[in-house]
C-alpha positions in Angstrom: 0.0 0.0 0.0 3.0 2.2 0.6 3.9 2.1 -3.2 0.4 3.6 -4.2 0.2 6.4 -1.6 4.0 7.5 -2.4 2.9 7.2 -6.1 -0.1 9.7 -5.8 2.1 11.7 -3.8 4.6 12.8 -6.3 4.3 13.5 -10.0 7.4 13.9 -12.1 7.6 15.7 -15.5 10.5 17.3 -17.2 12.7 18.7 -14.6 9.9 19.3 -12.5 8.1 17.4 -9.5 5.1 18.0 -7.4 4.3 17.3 -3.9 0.3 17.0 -4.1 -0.3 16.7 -0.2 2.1 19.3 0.1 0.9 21.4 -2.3 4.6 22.1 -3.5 5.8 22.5 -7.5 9.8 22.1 -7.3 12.4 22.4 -10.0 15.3 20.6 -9.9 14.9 20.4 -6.7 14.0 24.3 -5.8 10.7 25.2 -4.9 8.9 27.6 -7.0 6.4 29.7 -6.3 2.7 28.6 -7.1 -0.1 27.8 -4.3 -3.5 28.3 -4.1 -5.7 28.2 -7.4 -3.7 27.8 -9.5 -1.6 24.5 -7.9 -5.0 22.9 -7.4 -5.6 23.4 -10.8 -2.5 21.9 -11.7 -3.1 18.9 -9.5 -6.7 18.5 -11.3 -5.0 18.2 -14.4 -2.2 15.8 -13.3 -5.0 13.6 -12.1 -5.6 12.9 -15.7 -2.9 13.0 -18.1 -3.8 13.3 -21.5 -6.9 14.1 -21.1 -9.5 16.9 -21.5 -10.6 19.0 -18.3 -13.5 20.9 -19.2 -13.3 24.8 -18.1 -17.1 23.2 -16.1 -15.3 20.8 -14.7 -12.6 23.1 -13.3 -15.6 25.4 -12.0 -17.4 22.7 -10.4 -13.9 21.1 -8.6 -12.5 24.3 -7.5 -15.9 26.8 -7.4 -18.8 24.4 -6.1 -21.4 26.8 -5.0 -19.8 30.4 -5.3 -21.0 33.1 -7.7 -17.4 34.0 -9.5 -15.5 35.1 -12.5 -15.1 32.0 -13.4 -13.5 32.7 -16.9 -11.0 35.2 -15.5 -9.9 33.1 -12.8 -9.6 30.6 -14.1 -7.1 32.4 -17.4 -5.3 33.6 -14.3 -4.4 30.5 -12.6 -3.7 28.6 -16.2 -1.4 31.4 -17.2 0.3 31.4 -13.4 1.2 27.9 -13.9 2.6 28.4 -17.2 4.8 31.1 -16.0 6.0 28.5 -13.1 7.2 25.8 -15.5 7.9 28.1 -18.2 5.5 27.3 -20.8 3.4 28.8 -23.5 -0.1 28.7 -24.8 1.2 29.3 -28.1 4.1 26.3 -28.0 2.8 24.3 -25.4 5.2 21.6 -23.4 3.0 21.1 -20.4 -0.6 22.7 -20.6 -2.4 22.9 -23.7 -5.5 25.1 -23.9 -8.7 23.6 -26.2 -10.6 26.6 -26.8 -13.9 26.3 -25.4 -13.5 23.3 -24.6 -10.9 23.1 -21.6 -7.4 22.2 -20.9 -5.1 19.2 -21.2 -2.1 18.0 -19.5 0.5 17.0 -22.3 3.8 16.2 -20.9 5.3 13.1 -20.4 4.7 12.0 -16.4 6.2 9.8 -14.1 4.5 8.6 -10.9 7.0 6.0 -9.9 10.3 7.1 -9.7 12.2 5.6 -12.2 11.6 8.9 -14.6 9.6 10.6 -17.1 10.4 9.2 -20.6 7.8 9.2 -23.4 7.6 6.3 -26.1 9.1 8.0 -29.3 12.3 8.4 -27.3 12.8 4.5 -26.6 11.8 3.9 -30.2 14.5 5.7 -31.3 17.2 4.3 -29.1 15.6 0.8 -30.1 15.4 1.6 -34.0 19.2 3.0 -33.9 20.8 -0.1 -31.7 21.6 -2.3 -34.5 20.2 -5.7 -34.4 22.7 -8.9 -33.2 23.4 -11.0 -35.8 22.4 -14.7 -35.5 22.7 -17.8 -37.9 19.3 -17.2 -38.7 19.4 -14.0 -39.6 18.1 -13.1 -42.9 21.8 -12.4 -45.7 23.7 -14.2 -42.4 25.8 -16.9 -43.8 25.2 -20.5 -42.4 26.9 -23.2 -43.0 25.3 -26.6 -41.9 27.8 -28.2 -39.4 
């Protein structure tokens, strides 16, 4: 059980790590500044990586029952946590923004420990390691023994 609570606890993308309980967004190890809002939208969107979070979503999660500029808020804590990791709306490496339609975490993530590395980046390792020649090997020449 202590595997699955430490792997909810920390998230790991890029140079980057969060501390969810702690409510802490570190780089390289140094903590940067982003609390309130806009960490707990971060955290929403961490919670499902890859996929869309409608902007309704976000309201009803992190607005329940409060009359509020929901729109404006909400552009402020998205572009808060873009200035924390450094990112763009218009070149996205982290958040993308659907418009109208919500937001999307997009980075490679890592909620194990053993680090962040997306699939393209193996294949190309893979496809570049050149295969071990065997007696079977298609042009190989065999000779029966």
């Amino acid at each position: 059980m202590a595997e699955v609570a430490d792997s909810r606890r920390f998230v790991r993308f890029g140079s980057y790590e969060v501390d969810l309980p702690a409510g802490e967004l570190k780089k390289c190890g140094v903590r940067l500044k982003l609390s309130g809002q806009p960490f707990q939208v971060l955290a929403i969107l961490l919670e499902q990586p890859g996929t869309i979070v409608t902007r309704e979503e976000l309201q009803k999660r992190l607005w329940p029952d409060t009359f509020v500029d929901v729109d404006h808020n909400l552009n402020t804590a998205i572009n808060k946590i873009r200035e924390a990791l450094g990112d763009s709306s218009d070149n996205p490496h982290f958040v993308e923004t659907l418009p109208r339609r919500g937001y999307r975490f997009i980075a490679p993530m890592d909620r194990d420990g053993n680090g962040a590395r997306p699939a393209t980046i193996t294949l190309v390792i893979w496809l570049a390691t050149p295969p071990k020649r065997g007696p079977f090997e298609l042009g190989a020449q065999h000779s029966p023994g």
